[in-house]
C-alpha positions in Angstrom: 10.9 19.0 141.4 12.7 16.1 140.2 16.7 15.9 140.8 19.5 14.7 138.3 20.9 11.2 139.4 23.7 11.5 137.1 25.0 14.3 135.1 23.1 17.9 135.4 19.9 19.5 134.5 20.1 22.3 131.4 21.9 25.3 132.1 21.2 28.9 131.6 23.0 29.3 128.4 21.2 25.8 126.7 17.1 26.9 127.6 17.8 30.7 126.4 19.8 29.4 123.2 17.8 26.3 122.3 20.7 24.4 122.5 20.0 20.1 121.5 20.2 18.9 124.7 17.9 16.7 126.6 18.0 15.0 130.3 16.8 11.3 130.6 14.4 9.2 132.7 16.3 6.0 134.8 14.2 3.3 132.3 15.8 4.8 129.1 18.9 4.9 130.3 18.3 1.1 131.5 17.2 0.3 128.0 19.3 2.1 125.7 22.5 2.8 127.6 23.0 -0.4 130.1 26.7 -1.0 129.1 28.3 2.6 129.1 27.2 6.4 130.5 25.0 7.7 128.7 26.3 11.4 129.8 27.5 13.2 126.5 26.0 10.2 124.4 23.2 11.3 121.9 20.0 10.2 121.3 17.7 10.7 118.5 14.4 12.3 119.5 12.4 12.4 115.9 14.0 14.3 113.3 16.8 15.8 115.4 19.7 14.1 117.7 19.4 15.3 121.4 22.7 15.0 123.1 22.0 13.5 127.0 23.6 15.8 129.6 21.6 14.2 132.4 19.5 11.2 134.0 16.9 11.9 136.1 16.7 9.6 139.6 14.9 7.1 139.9 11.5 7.3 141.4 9.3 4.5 142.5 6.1 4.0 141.6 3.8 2.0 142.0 2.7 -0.3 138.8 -1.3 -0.8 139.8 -1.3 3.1 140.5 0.1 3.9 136.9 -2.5 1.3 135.2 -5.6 2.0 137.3 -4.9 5.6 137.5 -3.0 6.4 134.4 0.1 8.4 136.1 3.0 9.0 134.1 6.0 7.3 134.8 8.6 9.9 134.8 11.1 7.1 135.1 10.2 6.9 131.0 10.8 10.7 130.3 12.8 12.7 127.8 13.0 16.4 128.9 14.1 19.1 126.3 14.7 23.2 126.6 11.4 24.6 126.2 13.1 26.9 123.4 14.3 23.9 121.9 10.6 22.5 121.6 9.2 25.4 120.7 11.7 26.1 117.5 12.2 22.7 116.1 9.0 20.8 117.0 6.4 23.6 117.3 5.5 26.6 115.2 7.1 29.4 116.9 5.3 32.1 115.8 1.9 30.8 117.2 3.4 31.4 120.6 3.3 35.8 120.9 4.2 37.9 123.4 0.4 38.9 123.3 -0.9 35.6 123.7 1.2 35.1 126.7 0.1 38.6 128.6 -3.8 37.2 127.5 -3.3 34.2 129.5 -1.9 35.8 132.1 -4.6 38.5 132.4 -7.3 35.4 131.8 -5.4 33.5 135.5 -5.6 37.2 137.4 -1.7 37.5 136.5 -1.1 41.4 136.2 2.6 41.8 137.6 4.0 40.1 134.8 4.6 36.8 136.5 3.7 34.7 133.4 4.6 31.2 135.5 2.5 28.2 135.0 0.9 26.3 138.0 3.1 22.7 138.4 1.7 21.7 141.5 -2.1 21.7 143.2 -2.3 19.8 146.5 -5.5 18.2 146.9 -7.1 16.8 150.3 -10.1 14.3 150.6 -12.3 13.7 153.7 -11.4 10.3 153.8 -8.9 8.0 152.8 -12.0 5.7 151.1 -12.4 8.9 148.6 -8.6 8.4 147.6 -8.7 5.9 144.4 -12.4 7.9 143.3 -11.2 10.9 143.2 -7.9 10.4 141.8 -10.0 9.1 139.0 -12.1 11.9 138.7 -8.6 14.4 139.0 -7.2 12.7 135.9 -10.2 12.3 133.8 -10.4 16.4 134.3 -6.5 17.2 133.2 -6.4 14.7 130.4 -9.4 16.8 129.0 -8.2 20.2 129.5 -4.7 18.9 128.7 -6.1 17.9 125.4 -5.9 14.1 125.5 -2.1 14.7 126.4 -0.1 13.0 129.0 2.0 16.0 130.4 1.0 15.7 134.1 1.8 13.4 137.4 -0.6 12.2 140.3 1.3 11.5 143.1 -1.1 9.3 145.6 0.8 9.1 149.5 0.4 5.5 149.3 2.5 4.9 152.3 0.6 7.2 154.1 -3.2 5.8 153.3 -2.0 2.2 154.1 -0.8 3.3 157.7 -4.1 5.3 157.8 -5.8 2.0 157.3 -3.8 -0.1 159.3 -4.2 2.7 162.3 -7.9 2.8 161.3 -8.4 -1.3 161.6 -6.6 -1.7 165.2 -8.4 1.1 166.5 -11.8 -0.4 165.5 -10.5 -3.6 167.1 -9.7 -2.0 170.2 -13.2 -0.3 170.6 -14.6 -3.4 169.9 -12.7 -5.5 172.3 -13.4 -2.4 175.1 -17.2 -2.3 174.0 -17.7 -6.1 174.2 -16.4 -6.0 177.8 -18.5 -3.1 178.7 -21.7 -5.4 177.2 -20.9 -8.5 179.3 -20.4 -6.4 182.5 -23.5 -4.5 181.9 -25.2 -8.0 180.8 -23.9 -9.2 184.6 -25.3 -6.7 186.4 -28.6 -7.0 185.1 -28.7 -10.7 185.9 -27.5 -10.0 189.4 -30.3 -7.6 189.6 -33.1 -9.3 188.2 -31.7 -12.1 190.7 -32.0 -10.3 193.3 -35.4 -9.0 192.9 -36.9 -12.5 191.9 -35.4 -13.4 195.1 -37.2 -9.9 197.2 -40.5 -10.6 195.1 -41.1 -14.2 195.9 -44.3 -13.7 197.9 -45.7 -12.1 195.3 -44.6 -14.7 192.3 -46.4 -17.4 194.4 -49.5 -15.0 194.9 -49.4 -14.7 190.8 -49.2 -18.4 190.6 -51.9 -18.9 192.5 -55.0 -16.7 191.1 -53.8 -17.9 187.7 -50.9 -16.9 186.1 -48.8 -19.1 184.4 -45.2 -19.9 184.0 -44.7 -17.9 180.6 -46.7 -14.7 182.3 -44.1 -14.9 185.0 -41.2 -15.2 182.3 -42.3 -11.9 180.3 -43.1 -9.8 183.3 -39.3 -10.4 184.4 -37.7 -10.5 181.0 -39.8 -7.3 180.3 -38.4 -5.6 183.0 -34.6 -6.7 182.1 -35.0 -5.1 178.8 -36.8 -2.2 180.3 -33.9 -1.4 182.5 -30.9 -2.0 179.5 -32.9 0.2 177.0 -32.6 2.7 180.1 -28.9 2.2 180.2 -28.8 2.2 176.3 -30.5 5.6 176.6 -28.1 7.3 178.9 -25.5 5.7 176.6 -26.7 7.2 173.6 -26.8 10.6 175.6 -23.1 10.5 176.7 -21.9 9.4 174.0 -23.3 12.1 171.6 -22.4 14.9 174.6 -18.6 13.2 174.4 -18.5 13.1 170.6 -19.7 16.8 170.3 -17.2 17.8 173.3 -14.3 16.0 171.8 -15.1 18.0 168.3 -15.0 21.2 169.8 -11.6 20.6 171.9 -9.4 18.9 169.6 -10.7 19.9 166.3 -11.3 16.0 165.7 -13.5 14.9 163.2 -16.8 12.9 164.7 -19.6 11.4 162.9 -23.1 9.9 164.9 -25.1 8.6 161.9 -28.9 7.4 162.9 -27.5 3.3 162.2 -25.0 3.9 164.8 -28.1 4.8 167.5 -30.6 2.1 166.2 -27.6 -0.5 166.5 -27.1 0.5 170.1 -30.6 0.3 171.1 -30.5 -3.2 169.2 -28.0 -4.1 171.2 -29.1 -3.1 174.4 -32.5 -4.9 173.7 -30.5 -8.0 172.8 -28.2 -7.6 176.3 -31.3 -7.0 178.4 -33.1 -10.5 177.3 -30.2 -12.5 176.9 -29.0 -12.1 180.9 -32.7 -11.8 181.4 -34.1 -15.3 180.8 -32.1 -16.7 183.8 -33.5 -15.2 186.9 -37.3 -15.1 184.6 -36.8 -18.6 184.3 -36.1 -19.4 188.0 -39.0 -17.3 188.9 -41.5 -19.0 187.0 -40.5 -22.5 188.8 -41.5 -21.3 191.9 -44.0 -23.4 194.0 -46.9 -20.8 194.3 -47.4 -23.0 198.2 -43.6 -22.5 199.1 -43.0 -19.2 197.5 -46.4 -18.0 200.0 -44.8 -19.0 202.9 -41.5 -17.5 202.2 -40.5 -14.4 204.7 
């Protein structure tokens, strides 16, 4: 699947007659043939002189990828006629018609189709399994490949960074949405509790005076804060695991509740609930039992 920047790739005539001729990656020709074309120039592979009827085009990749991950730089390839290999660097006669029908028959080949496999398209979960498994992948073929480099791994580079990048903002943007939600809930729950230390003031000053002190009167409202946030945590929760089902089911979408994500909500609404709390507990509990009896 790679293309001929300059030149051609072998013809009919040179794979069936093992002709010695060869087709070039861009480095070579950079290092070897800077100065003239290297089309029709020869270059010695070995024993034997191949003559260069092609470079290949260039293909960029990238240099962390081919150390990390050990991917072959086809930019640094010499390609030769399999016929040509085969009857001046291999033994021939190892390679039978019989052996090829056996491999064939051992890959569930029975029409005679004795072509190889050159390309498996793999897909991960998630773009964090990427680098891993990559790994894993090349570990695998350099074994069954016997130690030799003969293989590419192409990683969609481009395509994992925007996933990230998409990824990130989204995250910001639920954040920025959920923080607003928090201090408008956080709001209303003060303006509540306002209100009903306001309703309830006969009955602080009653507290006050058989005995209860200004901390009781601070937990009972506080209490009830949190009480009504871990409510409206609950219902939350609910929704949001209805939603995340219902959105799975319509748009084929991916959606993952993990227990963390639940405990963190209740944390949070706990944390909402006696934050905006301590303002109307605290205005409560300065109440003049006297005055707050003869309020109407």
């Amino acid at each position: 699947n790679i293309k001929a920047g300059e030149g051609r790739l072998f013809s009919d005539p040179q794979l069936r007659h093992a002709e010695q001729v060869c087709v070039i990656g861009k480095n070579i020709k950079t290092r070897l043939f800077a100065t003239k074309d290297p089309v029709g120039q020869y270059i010695k592979c070995g024993s034997d002189w191949m003559q260069i009827v092609g470079v290949l085009e260039g293909k960029d990749i990238n240099k962390k990828d081919i150390r990390k991950l050990s991917i072959r730089n086809v930019n640094d390839d010499i390609y030769i006629p399999l016929n040509t290999m085969l009857l001046r660097y291999r033994n021939r006669g190892l390679i039978t018609e019989e052996k090829v029908k056996r491999t064939a028959r051992r890959g569930g080949n029975d029409h005679g189709n004795y072509n190889q496999l050159d390309r498996v398209v793999i897909n991960v979960k998630g773009s964090e399994l990427m680098q891993p498994t990559t790994a894993v992948i090349n570990r695998l073929l350099l074994r069954r490949h016997n130690g030799t480099q003969d293989y590419e791994i192409v990683v969609p580079e481009l395509l994992l960074k925007q996933e990230q990048k998409t990824k990130s903002l989204f995250n910001v943007v639920l954040a920025i949405i959920a923080s607003i939600s928090l201090i408008v809930g956080g709001i209303g729950i003060m303006n509540i509790m306002l209100a009903s230390v306001l309703e309830r003031t006969r009955e602080i000053g009653l507290r006050l005076a058989i005995g209860a002190t200004k901390s009781d009167i601070v937990a009972q409202f506080v209490s009830e804060a949190i009480c009504i946030s871990l409510t409206g945590g609950f219902i939350g929760v609910l929704l949001g695991i209805l939603l995340s089902i219902l959105i799975q089911g319509m748009t084929q979408i991916q959606t993952i509740i993990s227990p963390m994500s639940i405990i963190v909500s209740f944390s949070i609404s706990i944390g909402v609930g006696l934050f905006f709390g301590i303002l109307p507990a605290k205005r409560a509990s300065q109440y003049d039992p006297v005055v707050a009896l003869r309020h109407e």
